[in-house]
C-alpha positions in Angstrom: -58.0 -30.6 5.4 -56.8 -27.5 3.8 -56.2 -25.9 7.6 -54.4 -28.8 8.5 -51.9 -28.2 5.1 -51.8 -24.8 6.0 -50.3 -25.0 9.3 -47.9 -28.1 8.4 -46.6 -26.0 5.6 -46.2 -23.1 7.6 -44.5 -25.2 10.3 -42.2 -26.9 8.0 -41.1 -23.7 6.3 -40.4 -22.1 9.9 -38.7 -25.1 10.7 -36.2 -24.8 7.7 -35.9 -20.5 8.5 -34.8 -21.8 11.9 -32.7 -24.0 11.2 -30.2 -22.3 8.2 -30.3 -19.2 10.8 -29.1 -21.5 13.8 -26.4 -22.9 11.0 -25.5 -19.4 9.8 -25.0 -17.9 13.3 -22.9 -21.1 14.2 -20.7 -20.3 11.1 -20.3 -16.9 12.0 -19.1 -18.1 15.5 -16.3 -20.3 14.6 -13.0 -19.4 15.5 -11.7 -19.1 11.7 -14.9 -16.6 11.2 -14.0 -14.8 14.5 -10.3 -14.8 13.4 -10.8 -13.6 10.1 -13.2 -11.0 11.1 -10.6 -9.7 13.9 -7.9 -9.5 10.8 -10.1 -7.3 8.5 -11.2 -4.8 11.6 -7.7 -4.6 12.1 -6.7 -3.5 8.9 -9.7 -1.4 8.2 -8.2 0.3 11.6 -4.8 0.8 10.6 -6.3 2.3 7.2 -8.0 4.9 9.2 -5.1 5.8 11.2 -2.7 6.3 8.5 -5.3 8.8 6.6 -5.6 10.1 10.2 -1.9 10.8 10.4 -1.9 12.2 6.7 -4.8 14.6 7.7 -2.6 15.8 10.9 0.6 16.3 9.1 -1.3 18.3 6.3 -3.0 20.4 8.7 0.3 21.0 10.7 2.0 21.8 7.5 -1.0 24.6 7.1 -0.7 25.9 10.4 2.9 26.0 10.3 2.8 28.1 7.2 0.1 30.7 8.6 2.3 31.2 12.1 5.2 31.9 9.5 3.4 34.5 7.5 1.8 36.1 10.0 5.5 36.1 12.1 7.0 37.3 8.7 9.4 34.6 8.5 8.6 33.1 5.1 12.4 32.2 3.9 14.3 29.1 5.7 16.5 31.0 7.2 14.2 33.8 8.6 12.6 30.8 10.2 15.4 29.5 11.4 15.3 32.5 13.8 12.9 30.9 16.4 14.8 28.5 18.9 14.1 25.2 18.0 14.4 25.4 14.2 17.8 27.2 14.2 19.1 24.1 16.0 17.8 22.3 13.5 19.1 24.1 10.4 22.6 24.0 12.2 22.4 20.2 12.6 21.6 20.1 9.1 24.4 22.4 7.4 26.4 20.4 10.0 25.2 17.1 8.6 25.7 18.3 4.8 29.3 19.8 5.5 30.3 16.2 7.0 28.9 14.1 4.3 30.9 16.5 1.8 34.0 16.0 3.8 34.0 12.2 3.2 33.0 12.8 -0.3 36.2 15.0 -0.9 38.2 12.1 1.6 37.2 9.2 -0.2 38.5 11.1 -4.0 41.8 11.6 -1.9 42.2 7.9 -1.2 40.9 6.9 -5.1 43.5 9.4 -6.3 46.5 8.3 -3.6 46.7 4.7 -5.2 
């Protein structure tokens, strides 16, 4: 008689494993489960990336400062001696020469009228 419990218990408590794992697997399938997991991989990705790109603009920064010391050029202008930079700084002086111009234009015009 006591076998016979055994087993029915043990078949009955199987039964009810089986079944909330079936139910749990099903809930984990459902397309507002699969939608919602898709959101939070995506974020957790884009949160990688942007320390990512933090990690390569800090190591760039570092880099660029060892080529400068060990090309001497430690000032802006003594980098501005390689190509592409002294481009830059002219665009730049350019840039802040013309926003000064309209500064000192637009006090003409307030003191015309």
């Amino acid at each position: 008689m006591f076998r016979r419990t055994f087993w029915f218990t043990a078949g009955a408590a199987t039964g009810v494993w089986a079944t909330l794992k079936t139910q749990h697997v099903l809930r984990s399938l459902s397309p507002e489960s699969l939608a919602a997991t898709a959101a939070n991989k995506a974020i957790a990705t884009g949160r990688r990336a942007v320390i990512f790109a933090k990690d390569v603009r800090a190591a760039m920064a570092e880099r660029e400062g060892q080529l400068n010391d060990a090309l001497g050029l430690t000032s802006r202008e003594q980098a501005a001696e390689l190509p592409g930079q002294r481009v830059k700084l002219l665009l730049e002086q350019k840039a802040g020469a013309t926003l000064q111009h309209r500064k000192t234009r637009s006090n003409d015009r307030k003191e015309d009228h």
